[in-house]
Structures are given as C-alpha cells and as structure tokens.
C-alpha positions in Angstrom: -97.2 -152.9 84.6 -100.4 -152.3 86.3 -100.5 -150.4 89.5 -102.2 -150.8 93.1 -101.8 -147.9 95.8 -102.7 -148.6 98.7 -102.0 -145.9 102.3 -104.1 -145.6 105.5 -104.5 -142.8 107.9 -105.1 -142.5 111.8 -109.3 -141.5 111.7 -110.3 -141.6 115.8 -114.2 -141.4 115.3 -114.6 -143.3 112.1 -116.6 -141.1 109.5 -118.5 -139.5 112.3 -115.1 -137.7 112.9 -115.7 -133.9 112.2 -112.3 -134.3 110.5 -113.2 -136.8 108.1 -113.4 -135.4 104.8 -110.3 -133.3 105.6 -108.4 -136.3 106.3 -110.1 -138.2 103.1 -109.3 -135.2 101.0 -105.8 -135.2 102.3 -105.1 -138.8 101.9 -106.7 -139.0 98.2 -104.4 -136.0 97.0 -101.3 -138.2 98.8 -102.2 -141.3 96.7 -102.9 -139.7 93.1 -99.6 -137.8 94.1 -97.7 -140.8 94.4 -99.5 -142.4 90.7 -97.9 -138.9 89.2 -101.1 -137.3 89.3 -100.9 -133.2 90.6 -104.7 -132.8 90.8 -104.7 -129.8 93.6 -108.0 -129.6 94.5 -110.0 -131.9 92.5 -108.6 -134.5 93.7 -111.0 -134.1 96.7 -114.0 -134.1 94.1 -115.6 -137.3 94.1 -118.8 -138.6 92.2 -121.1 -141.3 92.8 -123.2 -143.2 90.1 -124.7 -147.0 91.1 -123.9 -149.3 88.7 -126.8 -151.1 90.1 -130.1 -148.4 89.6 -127.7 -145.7 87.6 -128.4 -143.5 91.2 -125.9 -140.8 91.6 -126.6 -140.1 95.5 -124.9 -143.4 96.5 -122.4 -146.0 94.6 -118.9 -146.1 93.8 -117.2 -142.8 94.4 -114.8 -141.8 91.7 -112.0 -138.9 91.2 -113.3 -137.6 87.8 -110.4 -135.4 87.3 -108.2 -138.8 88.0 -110.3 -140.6 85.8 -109.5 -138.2 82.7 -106.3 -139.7 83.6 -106.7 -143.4 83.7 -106.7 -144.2 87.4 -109.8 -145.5 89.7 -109.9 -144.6 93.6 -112.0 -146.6 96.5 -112.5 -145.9 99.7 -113.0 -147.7 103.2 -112.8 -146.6 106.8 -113.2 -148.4 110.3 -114.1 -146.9 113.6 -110.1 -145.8 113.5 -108.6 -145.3 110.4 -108.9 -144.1 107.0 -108.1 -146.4 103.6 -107.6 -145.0 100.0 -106.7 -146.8 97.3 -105.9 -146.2 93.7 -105.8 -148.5 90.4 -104.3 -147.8 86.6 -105.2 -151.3 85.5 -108.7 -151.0 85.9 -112.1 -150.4 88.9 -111.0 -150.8 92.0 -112.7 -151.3 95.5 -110.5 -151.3 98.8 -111.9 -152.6 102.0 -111.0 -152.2 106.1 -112.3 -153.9 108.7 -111.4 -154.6 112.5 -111.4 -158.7 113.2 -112.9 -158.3 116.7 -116.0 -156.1 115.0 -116.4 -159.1 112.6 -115.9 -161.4 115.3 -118.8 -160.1 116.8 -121.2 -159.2 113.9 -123.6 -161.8 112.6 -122.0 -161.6 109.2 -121.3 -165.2 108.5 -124.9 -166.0 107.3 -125.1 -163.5 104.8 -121.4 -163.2 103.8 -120.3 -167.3 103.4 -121.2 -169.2 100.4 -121.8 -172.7 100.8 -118.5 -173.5 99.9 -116.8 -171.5 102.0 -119.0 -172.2 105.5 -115.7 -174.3 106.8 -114.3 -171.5 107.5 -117.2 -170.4 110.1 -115.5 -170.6 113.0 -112.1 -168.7 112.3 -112.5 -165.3 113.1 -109.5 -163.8 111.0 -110.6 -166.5 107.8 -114.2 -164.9 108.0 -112.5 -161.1 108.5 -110.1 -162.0 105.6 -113.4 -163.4 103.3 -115.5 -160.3 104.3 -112.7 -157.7 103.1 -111.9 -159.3 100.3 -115.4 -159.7 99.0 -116.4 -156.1 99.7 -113.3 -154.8 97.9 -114.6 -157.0 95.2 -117.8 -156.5 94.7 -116.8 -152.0 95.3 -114.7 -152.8 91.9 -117.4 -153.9 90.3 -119.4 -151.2 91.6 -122.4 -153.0 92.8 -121.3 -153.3 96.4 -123.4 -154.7 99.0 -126.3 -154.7 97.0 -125.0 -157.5 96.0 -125.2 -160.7 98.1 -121.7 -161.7 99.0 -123.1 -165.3 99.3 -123.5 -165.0 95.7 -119.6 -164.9 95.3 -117.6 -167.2 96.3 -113.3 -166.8 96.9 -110.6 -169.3 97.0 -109.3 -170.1 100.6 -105.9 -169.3 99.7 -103.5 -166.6 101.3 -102.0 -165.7 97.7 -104.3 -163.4 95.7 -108.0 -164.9 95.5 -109.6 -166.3 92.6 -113.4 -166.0 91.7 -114.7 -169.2 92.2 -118.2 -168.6 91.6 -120.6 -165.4 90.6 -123.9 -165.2 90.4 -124.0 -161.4 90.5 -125.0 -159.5 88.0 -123.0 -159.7 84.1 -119.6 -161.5 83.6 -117.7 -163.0 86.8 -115.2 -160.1 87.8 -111.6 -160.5 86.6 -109.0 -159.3 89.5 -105.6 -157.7 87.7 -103.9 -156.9 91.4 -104.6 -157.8 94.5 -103.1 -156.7 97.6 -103.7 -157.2 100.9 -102.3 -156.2 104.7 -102.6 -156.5 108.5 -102.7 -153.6 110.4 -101.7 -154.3 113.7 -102.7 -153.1 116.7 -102.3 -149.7 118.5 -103.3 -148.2 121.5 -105.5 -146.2 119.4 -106.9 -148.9 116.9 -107.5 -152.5 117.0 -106.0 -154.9 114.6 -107.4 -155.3 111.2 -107.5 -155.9 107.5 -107.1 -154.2 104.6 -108.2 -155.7 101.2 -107.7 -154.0 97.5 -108.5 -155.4 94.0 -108.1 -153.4 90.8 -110.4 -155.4 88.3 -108.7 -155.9 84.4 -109.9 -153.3 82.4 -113.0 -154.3 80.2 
C-alpha cells in the first residue's frame, strides 16, 4: 500500500527564521524516520533540478539519499510553521497556507479556472483550491511556473480529481491525497495543509 507522511513544526518567522534549516533538517530526518529510513545526516541534503528549464538552483527539492530508497519529500512553510512531507508511491508536492493571507492576496485571478470562479467568494474554498493546486503542480515538479488557471480540481472535500490540464505532458495522476486544518494558536493563524503523492510513471 502506498504511503503519505505528512508532520508540521512550530516556525515563528517563516523561512526568514535564523532557525529554519535547523528546524527543516530536523523535521525531514523525523519523517524519513518514521518511512523506516535512518539517513543521519543526509537526510538534510536536498537537491534541486526544474523539471521545467532542467535548472538546478531552484525546482523541486529532493532527498537523494531517500530517493536511492524509493521515497519523494516536499516542502512548504507559512509565516508560522514548517510542513514536510514524504511519498513511496510516487513525486510528491505538499502545500501550507494561512486562509486570512489568501483572503487577502489577489490570488483568485490567476489561481481560478473558469470552472471553478463560483467558488470566488469563499475564502476557505479559494484557500482549499490554492493548496491543493500548489501541492499538485510541486509533484509534478513544475510548480508555479505553471499557471494554476491551467488546472482545474474537482469541488469536492474527498480527494480531488484532475479535471482539466493544460500544463505541460500527460494530466498528473494523484495516488494519495491527504489533506488537514490546522487550527489556530496564539502563535499561528488557522490554515491548510495539502499533499499529493502522484502514481509512479
């Protein structure tokens, strides 16, 4: 059976923290432990390659010592906390966001396809669509240089379905899908957490 980790950290400062790739490290070494994986060190190593211009200064990050062993990792932070995920069925992207942030970012024009413009005016349906589709399209490894108005996502609260692609190569196939609501602390505001791990090609 395929497998989806998922676990979140406390980050106050967002990646601008001075403890951010301390905490990163730490919470990448927790999630490969829990997929069996002992990596020490290296599982703090990541590598980037853009599946878009082939650029290995930006893109996807990957464990390559987790790799060798058949699981993907993706990352996401908001102003607060700290999201790793990891995936033994396949590329995964994970996604975190904060509803009021989306609530108050100009996102719908550039992140709603035409099908999905009904849900304009809910704040948590747009924060929902945006994590979801940024998990997405961080599986696939093409991330936002891909318009998300290209993709369109089922409605639905069960796990979403790719209605429509018009990014590059065949439409994305989800595996697993998990998602969660982080509610809200004194030290963080409520928000979302999206993870996909894609079927294996």
């Amino acid at each position: 059976m395929s497998r989806l980790l998922v676990q979140v950290a406390a980050l106050p400062g967002g990646r601008a923290s001075p403890g951010y790739r301390d905490v990163r490290a730490g919470l990448l070494s927790s999630v490969l432990a829990a997929a069996g994986l002992d990596l020490g060190g290296e599982a703090a190593v990541l590598q980037r390659r853009c599946s878009t211009c082939g650029g290995t200064d930006h893109g996807k990050p990957e464990v390559p010592a987790a790799l060798v062993a058949g699981w993907h990792v993706s990352v996401a932070h908001t102003a607060t906390r700290l999201v790793v995920a990891a995936a033994d069925a396949g590329p995964c992207g994970v996604d975190a966001e904060d509803v009021d942030a989306v609530g108050r970012a100009p996102v719908t024009a550039v992140l709603l396809a035409p099908e999905e413009r009904v849900d304009a005016a809910s704040v948590d349906r747009v924060a929902r669509t945006w994590v979801r589709k940024e998990a997405l399209l961080k599986a696939t490894g093409h991330g936002l240089a891909v318009d998300p108005a290209l993709l369109a996502l089922d409605a639905g609260r069960g796990a979403p379905q790719v209605v429509r692609w018009q990014g590059p190569g065949p439409a994305p196939v989800p595996e697993v899908w998990t998602e969660d609501e982080l509610p809200a602390t004194p030290a963080a505001p409520r928000a979302l957490v999206s993870a996909v791990a894609l079927r294996a090609p």
